[in-house]
CHARMM-style PDB file with segment names, atoms N, HN, CA, C and O in Angstrom:
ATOM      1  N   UNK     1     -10.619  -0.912 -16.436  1.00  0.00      PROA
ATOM      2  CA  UNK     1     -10.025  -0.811 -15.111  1.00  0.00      PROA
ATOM      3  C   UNK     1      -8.792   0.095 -15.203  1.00  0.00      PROA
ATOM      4  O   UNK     1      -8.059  -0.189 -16.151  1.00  0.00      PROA
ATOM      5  N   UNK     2      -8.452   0.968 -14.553  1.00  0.00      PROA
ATOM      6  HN  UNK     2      -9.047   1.199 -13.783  1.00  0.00      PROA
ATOM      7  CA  UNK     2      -7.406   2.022 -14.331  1.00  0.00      PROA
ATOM      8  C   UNK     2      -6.381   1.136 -13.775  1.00  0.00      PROA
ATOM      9  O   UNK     2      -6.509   0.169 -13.024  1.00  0.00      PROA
ATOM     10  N   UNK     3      -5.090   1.790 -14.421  1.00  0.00      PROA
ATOM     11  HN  UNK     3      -4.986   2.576 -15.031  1.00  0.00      PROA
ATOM     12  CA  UNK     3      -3.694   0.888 -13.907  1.00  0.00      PROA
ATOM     13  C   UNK     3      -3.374   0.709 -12.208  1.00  0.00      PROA
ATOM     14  O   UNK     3      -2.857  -0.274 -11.677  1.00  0.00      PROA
ATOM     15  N   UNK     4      -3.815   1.882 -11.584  1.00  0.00      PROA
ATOM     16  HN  UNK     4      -4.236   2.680 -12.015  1.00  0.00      PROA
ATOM     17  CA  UNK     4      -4.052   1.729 -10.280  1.00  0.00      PROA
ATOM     18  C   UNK     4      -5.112   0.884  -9.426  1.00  0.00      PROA
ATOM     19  O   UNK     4      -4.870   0.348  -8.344  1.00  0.00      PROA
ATOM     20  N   UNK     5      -6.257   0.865 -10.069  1.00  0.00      PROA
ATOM     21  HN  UNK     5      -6.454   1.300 -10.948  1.00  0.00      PROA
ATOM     22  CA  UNK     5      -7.101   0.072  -9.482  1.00  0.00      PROA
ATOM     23  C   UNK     5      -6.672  -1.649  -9.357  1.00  0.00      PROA
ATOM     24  O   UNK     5      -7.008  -2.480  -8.514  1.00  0.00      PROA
ATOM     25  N   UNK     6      -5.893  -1.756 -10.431  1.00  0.00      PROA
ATOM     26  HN  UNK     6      -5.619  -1.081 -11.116  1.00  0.00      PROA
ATOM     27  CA  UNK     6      -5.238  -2.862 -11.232  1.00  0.00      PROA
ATOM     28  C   UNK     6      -4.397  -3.653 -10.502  1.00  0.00      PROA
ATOM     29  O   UNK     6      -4.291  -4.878 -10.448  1.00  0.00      PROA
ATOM     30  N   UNK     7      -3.524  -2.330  -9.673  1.00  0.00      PROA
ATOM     31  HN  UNK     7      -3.610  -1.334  -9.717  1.00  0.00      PROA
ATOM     32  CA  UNK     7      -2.209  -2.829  -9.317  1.00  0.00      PROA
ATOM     33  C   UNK     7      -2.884  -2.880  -7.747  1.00  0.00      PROA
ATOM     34  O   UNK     7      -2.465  -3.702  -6.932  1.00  0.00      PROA
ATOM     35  N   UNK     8      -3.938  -1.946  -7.419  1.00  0.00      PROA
ATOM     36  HN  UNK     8      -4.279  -1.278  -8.081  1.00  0.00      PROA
ATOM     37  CA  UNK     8      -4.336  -2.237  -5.917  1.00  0.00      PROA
ATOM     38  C   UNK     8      -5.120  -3.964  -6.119  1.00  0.00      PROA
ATOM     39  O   UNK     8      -4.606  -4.847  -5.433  1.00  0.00      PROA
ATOM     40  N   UNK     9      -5.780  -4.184  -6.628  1.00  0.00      PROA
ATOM     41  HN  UNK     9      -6.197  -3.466  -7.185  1.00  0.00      PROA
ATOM     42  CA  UNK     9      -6.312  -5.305  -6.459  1.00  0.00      PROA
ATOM     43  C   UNK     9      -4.979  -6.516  -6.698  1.00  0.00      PROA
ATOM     44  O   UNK     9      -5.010  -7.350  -5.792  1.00  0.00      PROA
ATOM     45  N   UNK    10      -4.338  -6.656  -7.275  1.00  0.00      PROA
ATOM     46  HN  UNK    10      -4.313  -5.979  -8.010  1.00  0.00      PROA
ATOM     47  CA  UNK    10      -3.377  -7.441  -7.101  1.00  0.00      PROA
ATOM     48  C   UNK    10      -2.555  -7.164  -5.876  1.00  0.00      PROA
ATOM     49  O   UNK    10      -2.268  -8.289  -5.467  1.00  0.00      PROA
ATOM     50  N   UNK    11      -2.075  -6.371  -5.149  1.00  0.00      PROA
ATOM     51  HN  UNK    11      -2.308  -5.457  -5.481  1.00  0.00      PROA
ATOM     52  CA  UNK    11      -1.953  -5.862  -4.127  1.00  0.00      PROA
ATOM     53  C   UNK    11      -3.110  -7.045  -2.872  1.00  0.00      PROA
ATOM     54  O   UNK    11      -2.732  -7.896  -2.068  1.00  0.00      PROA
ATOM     55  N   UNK    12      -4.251  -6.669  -3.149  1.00  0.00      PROA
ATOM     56  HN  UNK    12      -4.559  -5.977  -3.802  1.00  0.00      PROA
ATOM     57  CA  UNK    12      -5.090  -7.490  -2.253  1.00  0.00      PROA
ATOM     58  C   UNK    12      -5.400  -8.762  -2.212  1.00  0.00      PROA
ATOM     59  O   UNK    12      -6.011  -9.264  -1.268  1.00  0.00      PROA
ATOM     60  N   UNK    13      -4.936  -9.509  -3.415  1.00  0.00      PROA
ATOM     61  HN  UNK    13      -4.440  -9.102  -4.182  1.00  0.00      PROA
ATOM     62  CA  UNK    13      -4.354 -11.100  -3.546  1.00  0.00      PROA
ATOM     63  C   UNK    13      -3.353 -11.362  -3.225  1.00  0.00      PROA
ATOM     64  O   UNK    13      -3.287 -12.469  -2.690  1.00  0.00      PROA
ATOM     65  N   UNK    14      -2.034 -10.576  -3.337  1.00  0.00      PROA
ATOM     66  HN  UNK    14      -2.088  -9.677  -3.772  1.00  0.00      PROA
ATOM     67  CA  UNK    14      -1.134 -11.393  -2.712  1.00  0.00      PROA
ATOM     68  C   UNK    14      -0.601 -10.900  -0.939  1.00  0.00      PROA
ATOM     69  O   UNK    14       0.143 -11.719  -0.397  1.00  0.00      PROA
ATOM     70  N   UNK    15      -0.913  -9.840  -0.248  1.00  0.00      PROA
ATOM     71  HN  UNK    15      -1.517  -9.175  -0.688  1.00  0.00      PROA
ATOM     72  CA  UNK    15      -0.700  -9.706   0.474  1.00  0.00      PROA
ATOM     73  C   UNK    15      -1.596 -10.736   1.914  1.00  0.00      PROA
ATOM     74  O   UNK    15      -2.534 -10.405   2.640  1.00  0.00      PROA
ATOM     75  N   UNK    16      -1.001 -11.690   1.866  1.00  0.00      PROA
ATOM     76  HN  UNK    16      -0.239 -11.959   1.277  1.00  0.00      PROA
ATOM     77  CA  UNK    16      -1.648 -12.531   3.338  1.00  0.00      PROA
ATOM     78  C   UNK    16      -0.524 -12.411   4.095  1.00  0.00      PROA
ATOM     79  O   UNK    16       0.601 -11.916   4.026  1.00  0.00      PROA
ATOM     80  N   UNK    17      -1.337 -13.148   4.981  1.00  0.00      PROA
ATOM     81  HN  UNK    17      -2.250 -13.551   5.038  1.00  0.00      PROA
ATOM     82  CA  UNK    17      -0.326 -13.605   7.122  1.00  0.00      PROA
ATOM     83  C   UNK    17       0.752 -14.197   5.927  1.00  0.00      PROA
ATOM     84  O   UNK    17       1.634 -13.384   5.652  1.00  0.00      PROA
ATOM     85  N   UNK    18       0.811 -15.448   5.201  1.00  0.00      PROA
ATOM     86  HN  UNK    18       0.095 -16.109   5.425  1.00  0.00      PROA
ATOM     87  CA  UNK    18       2.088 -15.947   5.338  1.00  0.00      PROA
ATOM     88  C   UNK    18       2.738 -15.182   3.919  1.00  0.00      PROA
ATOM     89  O   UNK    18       3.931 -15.218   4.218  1.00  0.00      PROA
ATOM     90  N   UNK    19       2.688 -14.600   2.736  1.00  0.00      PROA
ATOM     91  HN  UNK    19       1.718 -14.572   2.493  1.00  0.00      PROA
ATOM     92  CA  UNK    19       3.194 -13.701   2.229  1.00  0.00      PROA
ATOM     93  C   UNK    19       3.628 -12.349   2.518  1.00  0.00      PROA
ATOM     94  O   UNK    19       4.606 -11.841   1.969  1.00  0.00      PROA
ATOM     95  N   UNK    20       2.925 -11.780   3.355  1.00  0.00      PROA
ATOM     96  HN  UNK    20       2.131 -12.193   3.801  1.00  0.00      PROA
ATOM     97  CA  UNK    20       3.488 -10.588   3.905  1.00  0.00      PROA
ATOM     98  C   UNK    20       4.321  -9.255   2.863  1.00  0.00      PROA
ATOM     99  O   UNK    20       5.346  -8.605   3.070  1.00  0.00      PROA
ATOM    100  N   UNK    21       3.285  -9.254   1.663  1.00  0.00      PROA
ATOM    101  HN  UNK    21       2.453  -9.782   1.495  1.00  0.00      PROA
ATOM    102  CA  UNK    21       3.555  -8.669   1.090  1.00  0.00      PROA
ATOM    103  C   UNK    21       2.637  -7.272   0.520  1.00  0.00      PROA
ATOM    104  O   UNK    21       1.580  -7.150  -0.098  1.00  0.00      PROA
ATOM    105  N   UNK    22       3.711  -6.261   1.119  1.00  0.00      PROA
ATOM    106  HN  UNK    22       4.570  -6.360   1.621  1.00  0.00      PROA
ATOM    107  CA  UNK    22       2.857  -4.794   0.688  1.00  0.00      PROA
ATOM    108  C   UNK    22       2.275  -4.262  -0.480  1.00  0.00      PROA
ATOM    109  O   UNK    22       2.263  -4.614  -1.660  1.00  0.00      PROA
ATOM    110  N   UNK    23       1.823  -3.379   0.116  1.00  0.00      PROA
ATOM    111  HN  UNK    23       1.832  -3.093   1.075  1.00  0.00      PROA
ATOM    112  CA  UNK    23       1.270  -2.987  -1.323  1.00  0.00      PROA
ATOM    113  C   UNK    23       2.155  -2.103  -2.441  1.00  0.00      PROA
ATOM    114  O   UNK    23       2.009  -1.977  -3.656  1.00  0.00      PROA
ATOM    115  N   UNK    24       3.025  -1.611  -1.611  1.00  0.00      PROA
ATOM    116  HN  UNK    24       3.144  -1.714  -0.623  1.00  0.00      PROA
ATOM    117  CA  UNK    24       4.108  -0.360  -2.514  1.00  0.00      PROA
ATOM    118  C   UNK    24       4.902  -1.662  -3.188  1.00  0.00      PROA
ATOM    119  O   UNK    24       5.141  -1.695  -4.395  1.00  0.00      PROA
ATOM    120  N   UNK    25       5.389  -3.025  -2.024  1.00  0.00      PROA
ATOM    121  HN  UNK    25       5.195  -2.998  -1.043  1.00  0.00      PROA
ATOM    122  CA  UNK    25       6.565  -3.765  -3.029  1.00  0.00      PROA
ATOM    123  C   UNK    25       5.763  -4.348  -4.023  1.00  0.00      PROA
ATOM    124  O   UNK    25       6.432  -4.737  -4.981  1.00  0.00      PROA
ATOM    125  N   UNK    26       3.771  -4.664  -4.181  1.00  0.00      PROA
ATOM    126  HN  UNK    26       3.227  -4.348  -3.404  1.00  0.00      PROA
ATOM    127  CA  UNK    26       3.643  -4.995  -5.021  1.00  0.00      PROA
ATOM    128  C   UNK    26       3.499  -4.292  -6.057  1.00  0.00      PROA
ATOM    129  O   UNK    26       3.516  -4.926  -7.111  1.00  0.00      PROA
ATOM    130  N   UNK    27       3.321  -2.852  -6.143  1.00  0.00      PROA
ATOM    131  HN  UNK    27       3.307  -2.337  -5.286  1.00  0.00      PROA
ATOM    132  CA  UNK    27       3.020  -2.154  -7.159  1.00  0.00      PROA
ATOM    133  C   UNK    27       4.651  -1.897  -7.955  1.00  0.00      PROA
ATOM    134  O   UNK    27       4.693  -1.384  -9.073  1.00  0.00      PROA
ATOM    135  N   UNK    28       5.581  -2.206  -7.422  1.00  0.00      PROA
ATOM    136  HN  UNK    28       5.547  -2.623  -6.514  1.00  0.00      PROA
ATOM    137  CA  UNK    28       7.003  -2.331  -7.527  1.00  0.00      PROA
ATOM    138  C   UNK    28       7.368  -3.038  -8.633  1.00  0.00      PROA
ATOM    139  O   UNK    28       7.955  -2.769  -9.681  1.00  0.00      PROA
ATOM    140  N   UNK    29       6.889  -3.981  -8.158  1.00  0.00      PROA
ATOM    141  HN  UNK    29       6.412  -4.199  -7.306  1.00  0.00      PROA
ATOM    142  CA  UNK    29       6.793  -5.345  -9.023  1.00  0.00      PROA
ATOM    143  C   UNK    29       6.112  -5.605 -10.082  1.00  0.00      PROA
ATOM    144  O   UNK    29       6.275  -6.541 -10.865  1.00  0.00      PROA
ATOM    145  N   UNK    30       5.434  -4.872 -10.107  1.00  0.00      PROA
ATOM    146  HN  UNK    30       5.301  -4.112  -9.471  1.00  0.00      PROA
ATOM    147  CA  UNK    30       4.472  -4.569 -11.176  1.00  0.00      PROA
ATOM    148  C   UNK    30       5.030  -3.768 -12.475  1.00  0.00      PROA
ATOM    149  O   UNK    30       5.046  -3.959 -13.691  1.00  0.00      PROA
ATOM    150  N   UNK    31       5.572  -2.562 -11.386  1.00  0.00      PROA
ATOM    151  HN  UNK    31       5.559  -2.406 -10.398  1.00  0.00      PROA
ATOM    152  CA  UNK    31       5.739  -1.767 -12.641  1.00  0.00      PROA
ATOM    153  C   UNK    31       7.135  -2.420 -12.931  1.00  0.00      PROA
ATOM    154  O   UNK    31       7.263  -2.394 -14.155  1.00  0.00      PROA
ATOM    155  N   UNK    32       8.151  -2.948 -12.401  1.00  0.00      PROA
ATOM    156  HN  UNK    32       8.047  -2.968 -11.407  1.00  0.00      PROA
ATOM    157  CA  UNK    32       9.387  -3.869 -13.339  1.00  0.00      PROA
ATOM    158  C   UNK    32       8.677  -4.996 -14.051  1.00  0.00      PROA
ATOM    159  O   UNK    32       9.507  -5.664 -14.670  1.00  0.00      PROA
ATOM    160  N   UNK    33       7.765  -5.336 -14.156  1.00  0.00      PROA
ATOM    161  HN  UNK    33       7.091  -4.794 -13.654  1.00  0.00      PROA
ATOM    162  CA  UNK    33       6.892  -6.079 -15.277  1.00  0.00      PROA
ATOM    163  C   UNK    33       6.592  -5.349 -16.515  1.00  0.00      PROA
ATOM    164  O   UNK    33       6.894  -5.597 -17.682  1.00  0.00      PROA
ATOM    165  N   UNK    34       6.016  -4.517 -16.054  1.00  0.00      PROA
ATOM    166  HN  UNK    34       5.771  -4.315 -15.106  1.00  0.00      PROA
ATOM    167  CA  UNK    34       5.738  -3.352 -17.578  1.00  0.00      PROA
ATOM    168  C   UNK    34       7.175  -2.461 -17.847  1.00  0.00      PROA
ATOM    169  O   UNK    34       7.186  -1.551 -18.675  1.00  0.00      PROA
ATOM    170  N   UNK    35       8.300  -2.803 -17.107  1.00  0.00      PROA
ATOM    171  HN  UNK    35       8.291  -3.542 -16.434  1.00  0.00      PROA
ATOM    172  CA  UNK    35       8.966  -1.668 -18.055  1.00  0.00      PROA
ATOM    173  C   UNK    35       9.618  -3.198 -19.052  1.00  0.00      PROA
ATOM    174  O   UNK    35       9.631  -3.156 -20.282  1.00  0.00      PROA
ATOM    175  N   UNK    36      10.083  -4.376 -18.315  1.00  0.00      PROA
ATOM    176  HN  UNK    36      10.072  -4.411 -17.316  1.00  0.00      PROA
ATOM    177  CA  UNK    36      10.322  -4.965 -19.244  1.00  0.00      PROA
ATOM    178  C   UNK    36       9.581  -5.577 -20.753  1.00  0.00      PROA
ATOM    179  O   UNK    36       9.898  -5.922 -21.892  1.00  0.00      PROA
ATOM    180  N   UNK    37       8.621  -5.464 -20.038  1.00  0.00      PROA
ATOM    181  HN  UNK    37       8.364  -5.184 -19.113  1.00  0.00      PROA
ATOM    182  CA  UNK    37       7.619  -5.492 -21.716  1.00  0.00      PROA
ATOM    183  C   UNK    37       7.757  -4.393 -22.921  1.00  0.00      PROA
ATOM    184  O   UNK    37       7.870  -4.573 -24.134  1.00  0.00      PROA
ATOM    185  N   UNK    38       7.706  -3.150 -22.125  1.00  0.00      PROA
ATOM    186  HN  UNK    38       7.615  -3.003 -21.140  1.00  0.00      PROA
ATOM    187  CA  UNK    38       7.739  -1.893 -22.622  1.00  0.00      PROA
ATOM    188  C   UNK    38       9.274  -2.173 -23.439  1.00  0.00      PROA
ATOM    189  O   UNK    38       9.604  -1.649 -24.503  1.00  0.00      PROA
ATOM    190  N   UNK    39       9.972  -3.000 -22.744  1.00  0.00      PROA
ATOM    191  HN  UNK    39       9.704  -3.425 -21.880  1.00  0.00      PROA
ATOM    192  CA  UNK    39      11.603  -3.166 -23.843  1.00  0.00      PROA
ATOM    193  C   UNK    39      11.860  -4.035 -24.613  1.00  0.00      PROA
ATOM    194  O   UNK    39      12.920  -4.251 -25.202  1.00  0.00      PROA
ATOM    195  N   UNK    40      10.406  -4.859 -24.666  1.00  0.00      PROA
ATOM    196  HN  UNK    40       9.545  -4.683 -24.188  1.00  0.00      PROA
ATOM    197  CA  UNK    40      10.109  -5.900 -25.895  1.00  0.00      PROA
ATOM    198  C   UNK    40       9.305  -5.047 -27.156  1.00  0.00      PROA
ATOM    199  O   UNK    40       8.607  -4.051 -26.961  1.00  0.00      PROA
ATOM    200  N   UNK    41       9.638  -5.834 -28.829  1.00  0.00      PROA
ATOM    201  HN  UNK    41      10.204  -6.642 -28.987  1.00  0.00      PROA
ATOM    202  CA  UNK    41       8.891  -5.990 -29.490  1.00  0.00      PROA
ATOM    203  C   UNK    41       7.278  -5.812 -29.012  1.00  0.00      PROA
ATOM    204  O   UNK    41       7.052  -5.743 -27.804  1.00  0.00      PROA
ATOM    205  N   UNK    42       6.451  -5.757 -29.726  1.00  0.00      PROA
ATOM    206  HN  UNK    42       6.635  -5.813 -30.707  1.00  0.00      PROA
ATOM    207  CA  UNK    42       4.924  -5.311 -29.358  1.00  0.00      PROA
ATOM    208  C   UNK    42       4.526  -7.097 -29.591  1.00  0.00      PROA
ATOM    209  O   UNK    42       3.778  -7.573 -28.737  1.00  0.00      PROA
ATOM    210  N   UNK    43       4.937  -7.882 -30.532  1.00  0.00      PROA
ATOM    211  HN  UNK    43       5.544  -7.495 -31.227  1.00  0.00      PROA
ATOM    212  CA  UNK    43       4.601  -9.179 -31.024  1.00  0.00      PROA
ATOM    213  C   UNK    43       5.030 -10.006 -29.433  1.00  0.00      PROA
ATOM    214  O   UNK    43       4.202 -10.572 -28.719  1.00  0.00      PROA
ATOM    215  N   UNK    44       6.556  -9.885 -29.129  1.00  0.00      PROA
ATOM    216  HN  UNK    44       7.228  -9.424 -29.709  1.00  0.00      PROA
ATOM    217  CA  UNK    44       6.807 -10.218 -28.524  1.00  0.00      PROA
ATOM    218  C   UNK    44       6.272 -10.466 -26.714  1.00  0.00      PROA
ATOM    219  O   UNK    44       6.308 -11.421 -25.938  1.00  0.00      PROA
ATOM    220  N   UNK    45       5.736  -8.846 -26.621  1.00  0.00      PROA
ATOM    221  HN  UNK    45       5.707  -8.070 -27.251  1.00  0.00      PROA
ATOM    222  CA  UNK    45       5.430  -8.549 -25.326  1.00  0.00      PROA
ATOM    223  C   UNK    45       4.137  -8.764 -25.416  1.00  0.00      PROA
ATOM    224  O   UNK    45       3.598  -8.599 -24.322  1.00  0.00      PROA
ATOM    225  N   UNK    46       3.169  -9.161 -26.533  1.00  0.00      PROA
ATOM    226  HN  UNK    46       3.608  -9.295 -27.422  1.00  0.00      PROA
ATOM    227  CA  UNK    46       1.480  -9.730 -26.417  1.00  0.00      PROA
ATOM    228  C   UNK    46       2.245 -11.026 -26.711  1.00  0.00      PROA
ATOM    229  O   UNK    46       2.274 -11.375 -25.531  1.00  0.00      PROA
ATOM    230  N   UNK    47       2.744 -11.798 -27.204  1.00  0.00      PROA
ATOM    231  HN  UNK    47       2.721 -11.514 -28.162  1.00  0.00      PROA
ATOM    232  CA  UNK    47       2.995 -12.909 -26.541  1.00  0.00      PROA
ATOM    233  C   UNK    47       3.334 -13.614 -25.183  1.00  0.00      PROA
ATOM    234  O   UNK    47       3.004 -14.722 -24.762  1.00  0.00      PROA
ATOM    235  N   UNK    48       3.870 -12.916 -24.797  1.00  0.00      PROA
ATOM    236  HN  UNK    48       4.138 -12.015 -25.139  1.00  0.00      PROA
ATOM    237  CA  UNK    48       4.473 -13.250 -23.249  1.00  0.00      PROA
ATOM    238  C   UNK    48       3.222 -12.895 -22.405  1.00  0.00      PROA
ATOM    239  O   UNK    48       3.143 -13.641 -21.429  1.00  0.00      PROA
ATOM    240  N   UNK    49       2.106 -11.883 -22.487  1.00  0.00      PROA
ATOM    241  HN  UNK    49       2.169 -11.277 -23.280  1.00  0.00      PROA
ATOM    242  CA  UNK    49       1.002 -11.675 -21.868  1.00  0.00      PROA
ATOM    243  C   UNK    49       0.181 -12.486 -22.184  1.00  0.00      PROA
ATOM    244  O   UNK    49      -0.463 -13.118 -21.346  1.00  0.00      PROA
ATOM    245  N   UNK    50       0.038 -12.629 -23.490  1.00  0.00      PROA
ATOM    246  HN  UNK    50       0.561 -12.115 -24.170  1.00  0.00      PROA
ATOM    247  CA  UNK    50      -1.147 -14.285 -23.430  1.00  0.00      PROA
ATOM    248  C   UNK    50      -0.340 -15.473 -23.185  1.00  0.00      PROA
ATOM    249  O   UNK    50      -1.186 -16.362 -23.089  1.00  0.00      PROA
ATOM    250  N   UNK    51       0.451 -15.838 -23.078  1.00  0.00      PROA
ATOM    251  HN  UNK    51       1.138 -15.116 -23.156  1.00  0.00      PROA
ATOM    252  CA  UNK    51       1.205 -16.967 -22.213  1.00  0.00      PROA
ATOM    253  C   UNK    51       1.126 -16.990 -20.547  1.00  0.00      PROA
ATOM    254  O   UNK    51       1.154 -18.007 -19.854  1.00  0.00      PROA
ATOM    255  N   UNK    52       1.007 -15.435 -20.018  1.00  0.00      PROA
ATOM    256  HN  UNK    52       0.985 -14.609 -20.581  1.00  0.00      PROA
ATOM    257  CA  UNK    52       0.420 -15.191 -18.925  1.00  0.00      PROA
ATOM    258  C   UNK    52      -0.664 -15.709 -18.656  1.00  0.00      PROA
ATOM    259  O   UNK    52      -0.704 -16.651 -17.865  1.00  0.00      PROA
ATOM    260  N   UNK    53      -1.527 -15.331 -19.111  1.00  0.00      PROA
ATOM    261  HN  UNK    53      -1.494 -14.566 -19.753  1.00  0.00      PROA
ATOM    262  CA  UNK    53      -3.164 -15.578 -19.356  1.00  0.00      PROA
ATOM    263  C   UNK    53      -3.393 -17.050 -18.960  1.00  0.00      PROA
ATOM    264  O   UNK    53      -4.002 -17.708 -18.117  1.00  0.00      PROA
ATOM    265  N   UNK    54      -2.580 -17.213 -20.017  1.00  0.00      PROA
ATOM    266  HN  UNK    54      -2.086 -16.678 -20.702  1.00  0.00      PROA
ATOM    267  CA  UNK    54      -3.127 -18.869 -20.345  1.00  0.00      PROA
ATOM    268  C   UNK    54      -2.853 -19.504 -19.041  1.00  0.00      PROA
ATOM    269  O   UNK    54      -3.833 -20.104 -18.600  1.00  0.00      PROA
ATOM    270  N   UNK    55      -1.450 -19.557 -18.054  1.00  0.00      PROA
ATOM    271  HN  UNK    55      -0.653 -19.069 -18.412  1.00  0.00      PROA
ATOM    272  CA  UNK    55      -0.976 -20.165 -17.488  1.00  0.00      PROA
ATOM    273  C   UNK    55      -1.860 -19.622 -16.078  1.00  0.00      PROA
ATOM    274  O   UNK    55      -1.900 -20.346 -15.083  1.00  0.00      PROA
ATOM    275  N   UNK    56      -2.526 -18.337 -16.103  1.00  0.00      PROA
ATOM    276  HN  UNK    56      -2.494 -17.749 -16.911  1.00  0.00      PROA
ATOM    277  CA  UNK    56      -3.358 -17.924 -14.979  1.00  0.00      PROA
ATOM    278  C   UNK    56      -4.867 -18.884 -15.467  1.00  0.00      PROA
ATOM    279  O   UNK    56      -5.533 -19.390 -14.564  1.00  0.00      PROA
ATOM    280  N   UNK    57      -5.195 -19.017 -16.580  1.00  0.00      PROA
ATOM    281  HN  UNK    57      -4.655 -18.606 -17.314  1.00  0.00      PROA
ATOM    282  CA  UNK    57      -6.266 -19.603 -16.824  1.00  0.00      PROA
ATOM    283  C   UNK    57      -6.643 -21.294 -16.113  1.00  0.00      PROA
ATOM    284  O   UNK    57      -7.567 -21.749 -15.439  1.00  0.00      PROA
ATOM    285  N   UNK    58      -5.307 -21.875 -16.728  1.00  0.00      PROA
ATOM    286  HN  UNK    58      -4.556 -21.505 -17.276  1.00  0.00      PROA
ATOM    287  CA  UNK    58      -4.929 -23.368 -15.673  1.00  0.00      PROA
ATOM    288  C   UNK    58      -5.135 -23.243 -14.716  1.00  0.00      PROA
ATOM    289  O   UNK    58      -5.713 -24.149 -14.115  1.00  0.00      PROA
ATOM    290  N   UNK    59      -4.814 -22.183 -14.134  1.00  0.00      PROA
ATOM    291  HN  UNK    59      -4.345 -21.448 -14.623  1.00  0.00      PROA
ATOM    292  CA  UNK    59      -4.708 -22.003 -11.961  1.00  0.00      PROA
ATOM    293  C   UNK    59      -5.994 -21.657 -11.372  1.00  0.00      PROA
ATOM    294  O   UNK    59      -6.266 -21.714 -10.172  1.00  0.00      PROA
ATOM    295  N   UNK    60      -7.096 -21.135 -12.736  1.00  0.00      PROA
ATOM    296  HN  UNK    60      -6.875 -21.089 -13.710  1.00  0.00      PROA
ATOM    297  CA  UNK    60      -8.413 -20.516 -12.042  1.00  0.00      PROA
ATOM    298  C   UNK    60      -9.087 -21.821 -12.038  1.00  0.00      PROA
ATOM    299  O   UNK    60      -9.857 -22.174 -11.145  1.00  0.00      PROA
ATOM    300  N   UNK    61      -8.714 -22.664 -13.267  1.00  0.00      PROA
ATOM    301  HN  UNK    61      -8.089 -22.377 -13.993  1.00  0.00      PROA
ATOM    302  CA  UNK    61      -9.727 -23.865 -13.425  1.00  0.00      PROA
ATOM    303  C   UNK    61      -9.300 -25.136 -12.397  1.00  0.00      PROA
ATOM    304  O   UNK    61      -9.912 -26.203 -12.450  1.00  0.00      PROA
ATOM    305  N   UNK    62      -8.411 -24.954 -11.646  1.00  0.00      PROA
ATOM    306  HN  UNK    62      -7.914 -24.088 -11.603  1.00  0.00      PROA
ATOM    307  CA  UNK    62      -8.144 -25.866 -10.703  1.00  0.00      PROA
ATOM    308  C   UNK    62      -9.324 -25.867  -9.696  1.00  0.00      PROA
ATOM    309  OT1 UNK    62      -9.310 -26.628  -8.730  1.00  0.00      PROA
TER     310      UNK     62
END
């Protein structure tokens, strides 16, 4: 998946009636996600992404 396709589809999950959130502030948000990783350790910043994972994994299996 291309980083854009990436950031549009997240874009299309969180933008509802009661979030009201765009697509530019989500791609925003996005990319201040990756620059702070980008200023971690490599150990560090695949840790914090599979801690992501995991904690998105709980929320799918609900």
């Amino acid at each position: 998946m291309k980083l854009t396709d990436f950031y549009n589809e997240v874009s299309r999950s969180v933008d509802t009636a009661k979030t009201e959130i765009s697509v530019a502030e989500t791609k925003r948000v996005l990319s201040e996600a990756f620059l702070l990783l980008a200023k971690m350790d490599a150990a560090e910043a695949f840790d914090t992404v599979s801690k992501g994972i995991t904690t998105a994994k709980k929320k799918l299996s609900k």
